[in-house]
VMD Tcl script that draws the C-alpha trace (Angstrom):
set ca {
  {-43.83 -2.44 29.97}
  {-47.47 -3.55 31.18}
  {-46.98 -6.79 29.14}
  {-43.82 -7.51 29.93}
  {-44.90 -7.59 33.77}
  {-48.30 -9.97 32.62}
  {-45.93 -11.90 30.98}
  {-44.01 -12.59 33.76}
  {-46.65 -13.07 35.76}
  {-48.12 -15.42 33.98}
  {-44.98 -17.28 34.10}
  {-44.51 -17.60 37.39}
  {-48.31 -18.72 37.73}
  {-47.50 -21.72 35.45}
  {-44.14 -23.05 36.19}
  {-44.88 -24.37 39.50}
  {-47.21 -26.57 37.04}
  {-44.95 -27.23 34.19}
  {-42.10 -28.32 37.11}
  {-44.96 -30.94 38.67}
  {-45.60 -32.16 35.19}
  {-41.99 -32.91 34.84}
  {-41.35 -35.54 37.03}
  {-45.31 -37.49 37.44}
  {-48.24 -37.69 35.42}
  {-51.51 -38.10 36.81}
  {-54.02 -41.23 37.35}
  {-57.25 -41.67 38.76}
  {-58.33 -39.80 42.35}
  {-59.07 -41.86 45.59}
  {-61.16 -41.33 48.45}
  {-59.62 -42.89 51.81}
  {-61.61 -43.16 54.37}
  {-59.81 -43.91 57.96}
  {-62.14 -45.89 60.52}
  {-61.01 -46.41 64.29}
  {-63.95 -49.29 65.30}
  {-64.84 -48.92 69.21}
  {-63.71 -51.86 71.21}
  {-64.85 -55.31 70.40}
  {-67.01 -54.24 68.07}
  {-64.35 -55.12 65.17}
  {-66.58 -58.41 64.17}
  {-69.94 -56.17 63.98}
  {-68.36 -53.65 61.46}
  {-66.91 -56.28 59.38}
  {-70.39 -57.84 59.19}
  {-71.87 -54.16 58.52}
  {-69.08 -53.80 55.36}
  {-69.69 -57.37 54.12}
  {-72.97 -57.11 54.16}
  {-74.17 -53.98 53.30}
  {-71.05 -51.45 51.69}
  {-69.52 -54.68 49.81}
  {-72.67 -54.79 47.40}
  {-73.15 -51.43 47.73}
  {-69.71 -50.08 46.02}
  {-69.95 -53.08 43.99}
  {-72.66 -51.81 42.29}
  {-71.56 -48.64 41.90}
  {-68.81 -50.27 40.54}
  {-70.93 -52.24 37.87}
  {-72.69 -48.87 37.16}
  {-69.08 -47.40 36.27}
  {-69.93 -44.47 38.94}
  {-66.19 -45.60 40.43}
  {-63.18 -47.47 39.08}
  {-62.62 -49.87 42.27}
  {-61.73 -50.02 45.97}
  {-59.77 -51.53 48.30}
  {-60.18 -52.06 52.14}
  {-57.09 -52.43 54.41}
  {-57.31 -53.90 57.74}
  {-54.14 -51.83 59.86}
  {-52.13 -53.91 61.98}
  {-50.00 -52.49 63.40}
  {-51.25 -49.41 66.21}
  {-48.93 -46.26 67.35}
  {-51.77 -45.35 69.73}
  {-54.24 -46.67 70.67}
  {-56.27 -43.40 68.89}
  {-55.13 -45.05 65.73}
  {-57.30 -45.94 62.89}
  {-58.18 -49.65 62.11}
  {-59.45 -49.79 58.63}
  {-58.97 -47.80 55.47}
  {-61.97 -48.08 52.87}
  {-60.35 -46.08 49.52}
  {-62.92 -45.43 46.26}
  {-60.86 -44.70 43.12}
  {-62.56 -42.79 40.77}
  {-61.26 -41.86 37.18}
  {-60.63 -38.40 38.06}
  {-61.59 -35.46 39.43}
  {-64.50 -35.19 36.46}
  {-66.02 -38.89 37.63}
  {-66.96 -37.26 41.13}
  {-69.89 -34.56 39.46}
  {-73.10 -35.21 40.43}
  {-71.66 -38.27 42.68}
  {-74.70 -37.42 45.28}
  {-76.82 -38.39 42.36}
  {-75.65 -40.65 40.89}
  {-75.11 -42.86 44.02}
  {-78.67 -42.63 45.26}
  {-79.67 -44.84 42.38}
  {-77.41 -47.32 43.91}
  {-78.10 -46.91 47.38}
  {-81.77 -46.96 46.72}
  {-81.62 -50.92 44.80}
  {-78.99 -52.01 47.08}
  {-79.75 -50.40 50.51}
  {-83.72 -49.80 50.10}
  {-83.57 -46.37 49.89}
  {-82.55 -43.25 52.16}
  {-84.42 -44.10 55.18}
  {-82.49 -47.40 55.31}
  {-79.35 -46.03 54.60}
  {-79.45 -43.62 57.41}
  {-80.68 -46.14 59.70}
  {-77.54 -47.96 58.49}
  {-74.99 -44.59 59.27}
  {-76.79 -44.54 62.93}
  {-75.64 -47.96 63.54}
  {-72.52 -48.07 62.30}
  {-71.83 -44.70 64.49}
  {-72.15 -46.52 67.18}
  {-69.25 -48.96 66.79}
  {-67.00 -47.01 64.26}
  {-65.28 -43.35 64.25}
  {-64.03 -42.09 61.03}
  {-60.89 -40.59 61.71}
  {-60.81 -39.13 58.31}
  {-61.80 -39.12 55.20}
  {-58.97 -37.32 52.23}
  {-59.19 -36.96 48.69}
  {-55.93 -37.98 47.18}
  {-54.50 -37.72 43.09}
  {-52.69 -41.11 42.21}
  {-48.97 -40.20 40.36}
  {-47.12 -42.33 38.13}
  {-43.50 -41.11 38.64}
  {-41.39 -40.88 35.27}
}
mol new
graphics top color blue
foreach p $ca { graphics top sphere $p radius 0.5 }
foreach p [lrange $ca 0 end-1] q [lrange $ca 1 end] { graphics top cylinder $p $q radius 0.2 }
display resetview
């Protein structure tokens, strides 16, 4: 009787799973990031991004430490506590993000100078950005 109920238990632990698997299969992970930039300061932060996160992810790019990554400028606004720009890393999967810390310092360090730079850099940009969020998200190809 004891493993008939682990059977069934095991079971219902797996076909919530097997269901999922039924209709998508998985691709790489992203990491959105959702910026509201304080008023008129939307030419500043594009400056900041060209100049500074461009090479930067660009690199890590090169380095294969991420896939690619897109940046979306929002235009339209439901409030005005709406975000403005999306920054999104994809990554290969979930595997691709251990030891990101680490192996993104090597890239921040030739691109940025180092971490006193780069956190002179995250001051700067707090003062004319607000991340609104930032969410880890699985890419599905339907079937």
């Amino acid at each position: 009787m004891k493993k008939f109920y682990s059977l069934a238990i095991a079971l219902l632990l797996f076909v919530p799973v097997l269901v999922a698997q039924e209709h998508y299969t998985e691709g790489p992970v992203w990491r959105v990031q959702l910026i509201r930039v304080k008023p008129n300061q939307m030419d500043a932060y594009l400056t900041s991004l060209r100049q500074s996160t461009k090479p930067l992810i660009e690199e890590q790019k090169r380095q294969g430490v991420i896939m690619d990554y897109k940046i979306f400028l929002k235009e339209t606004k439901a409030t005005p506590e709406d975000w403005d720009i999306a920054v999104a890393i994809e990554y290969k999967n979930h595997a691709a993000m251990d030891g990101l810390a680490a192996k993104g310092e090597a890239a921040r360090d030739k691109i940025l100078g180092g971490k006193q730079a780069a956190q002179s850099l995250g001051e700067k940009r707090a003062e004319i950005r607000e991340i609104i969020s930032s969410d880890l998200m699985q890419e599905i190809f339907l079937k």
